[in-house]
N, C-alpha and C positions, 0 to 999 in steps of 0.2 A: 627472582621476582615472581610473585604468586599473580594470579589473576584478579582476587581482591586487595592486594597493594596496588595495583593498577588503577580499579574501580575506586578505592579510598583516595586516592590522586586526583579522579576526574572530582571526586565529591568536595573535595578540600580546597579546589580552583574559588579565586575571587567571582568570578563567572556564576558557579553553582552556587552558594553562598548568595551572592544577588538574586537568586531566582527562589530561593529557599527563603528568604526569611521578609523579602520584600511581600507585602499581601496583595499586593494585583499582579504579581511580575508571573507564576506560573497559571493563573486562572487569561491571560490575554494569550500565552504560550499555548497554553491548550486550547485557547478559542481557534487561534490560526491553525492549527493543527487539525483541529475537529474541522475548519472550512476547506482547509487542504485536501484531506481525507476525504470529503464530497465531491470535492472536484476529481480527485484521480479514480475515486469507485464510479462516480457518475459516468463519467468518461469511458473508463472501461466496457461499463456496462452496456454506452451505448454501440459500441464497437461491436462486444459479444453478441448481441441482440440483434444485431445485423446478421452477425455472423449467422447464428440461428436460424435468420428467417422473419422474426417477430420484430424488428422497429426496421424503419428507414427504409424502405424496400424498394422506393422511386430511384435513392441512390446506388449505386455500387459500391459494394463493401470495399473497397479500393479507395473509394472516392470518400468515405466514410473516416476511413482510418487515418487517409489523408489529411484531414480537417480537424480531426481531434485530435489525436496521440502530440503535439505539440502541446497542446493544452495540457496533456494527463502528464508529460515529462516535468512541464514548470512546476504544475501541482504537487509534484511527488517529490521536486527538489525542496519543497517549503512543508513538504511534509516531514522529511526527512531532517532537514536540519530544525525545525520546532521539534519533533522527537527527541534528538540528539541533547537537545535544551534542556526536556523535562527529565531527560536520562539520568545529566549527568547531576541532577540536584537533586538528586536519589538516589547514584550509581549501583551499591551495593545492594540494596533491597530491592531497588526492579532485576538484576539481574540474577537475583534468586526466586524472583516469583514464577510462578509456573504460566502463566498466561503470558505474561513477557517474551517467556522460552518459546512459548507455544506462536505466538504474532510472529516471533524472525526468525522460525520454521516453517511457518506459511508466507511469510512474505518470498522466504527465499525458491519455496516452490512456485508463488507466483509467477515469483523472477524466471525458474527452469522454463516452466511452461511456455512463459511471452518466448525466451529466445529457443524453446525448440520450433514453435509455431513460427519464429522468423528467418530461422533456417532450412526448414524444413515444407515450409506449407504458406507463406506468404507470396511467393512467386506465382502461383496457382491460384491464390485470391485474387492476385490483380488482373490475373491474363484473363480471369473467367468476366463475363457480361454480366448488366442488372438483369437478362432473364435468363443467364444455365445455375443449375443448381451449382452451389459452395461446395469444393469436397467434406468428405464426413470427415475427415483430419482437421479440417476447420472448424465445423460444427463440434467437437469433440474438447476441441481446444478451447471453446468459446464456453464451454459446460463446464471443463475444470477451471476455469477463470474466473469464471463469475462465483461459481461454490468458494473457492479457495478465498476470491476477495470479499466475501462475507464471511467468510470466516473469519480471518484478518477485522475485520470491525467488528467481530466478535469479542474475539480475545481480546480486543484492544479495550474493549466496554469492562471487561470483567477486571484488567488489569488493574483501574482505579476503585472498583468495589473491595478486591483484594488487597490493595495498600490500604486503603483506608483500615481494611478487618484487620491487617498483619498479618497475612496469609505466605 
């Protein structure tokens, strides 16, 4: 079994098929997706921006991460399955598109990044106070985060410029 016998499978579901030929069912799919995708960059960002130095600075980045990252986990579970949605009523051509390829390369370094920073460097964020400096391991972590999550909304813009072309 090939990888696109696979993808023609997820395509040929009654599921995909509903979202494909229905004319509001993927434009409300993408809506939730697109407010998904605010919520879990928002969120990040304001995390990283702590992290930095540059927002929030009354709080502890402790105290910060605290309060969000619940929020960015729900957002990213509703981002994740409205993706999964628009996926599969496309299966085959999104997964030959290069921006496609390119978003679940970034997304997965996103991913690397958060769990070496929670391995590695979140111990340190919390023991530190709102006034010692963040290690530069966090500051660093907070820089490829933020890059990699715009880029991720990057590709993800380009991805439906590129379907639409047949790219």
């Amino acid at each position: 079994m090939t990888i696109d016998t696979v993808l023609d499978a997820l395509y040929q579901t009654g599921l995909a098929a509903q979202i494909r030929e229905n004319d509001s069912a993927f434009p409300w799919i993408e809506t939730a997706h697109v407010l998904a995708i605010t919520l879990v960059v928002g969120s990040i960002a304001v995390v990283d921006l702590r992290l930095l130095g540059l927002a929030s600075r009354e709080r502890t980045a402790a105290r910060v991460m605290t309060d969000l990252l619940p929020i960015t986990w729900i957002a990213f579970g509703f981002a994740a399955a409205s993706g999964a949605l628009m996926f599969i009523s496309n299966a085959t051509a999104y997964s030959h598109n290069l921006y496609f390829r390119a978003k679940l390369v970034l997304l997965l370094l996103a991913g690397c990044n958060m769990a070496i920073f929670q391995l590695f460097v979140q111990r340190r964020v919390q023991a530190a106070d709102a006034a010692s400096a963040l290690p530069v391991a966090a500051r660093l972590a907070a820089l490829c985060s933020l890059t990699l999550w715009v880029l991720v909304v990057a590709a993800g813009r380009w991805i439906g410029f590129t379907m639409l072309a047949g790219y």
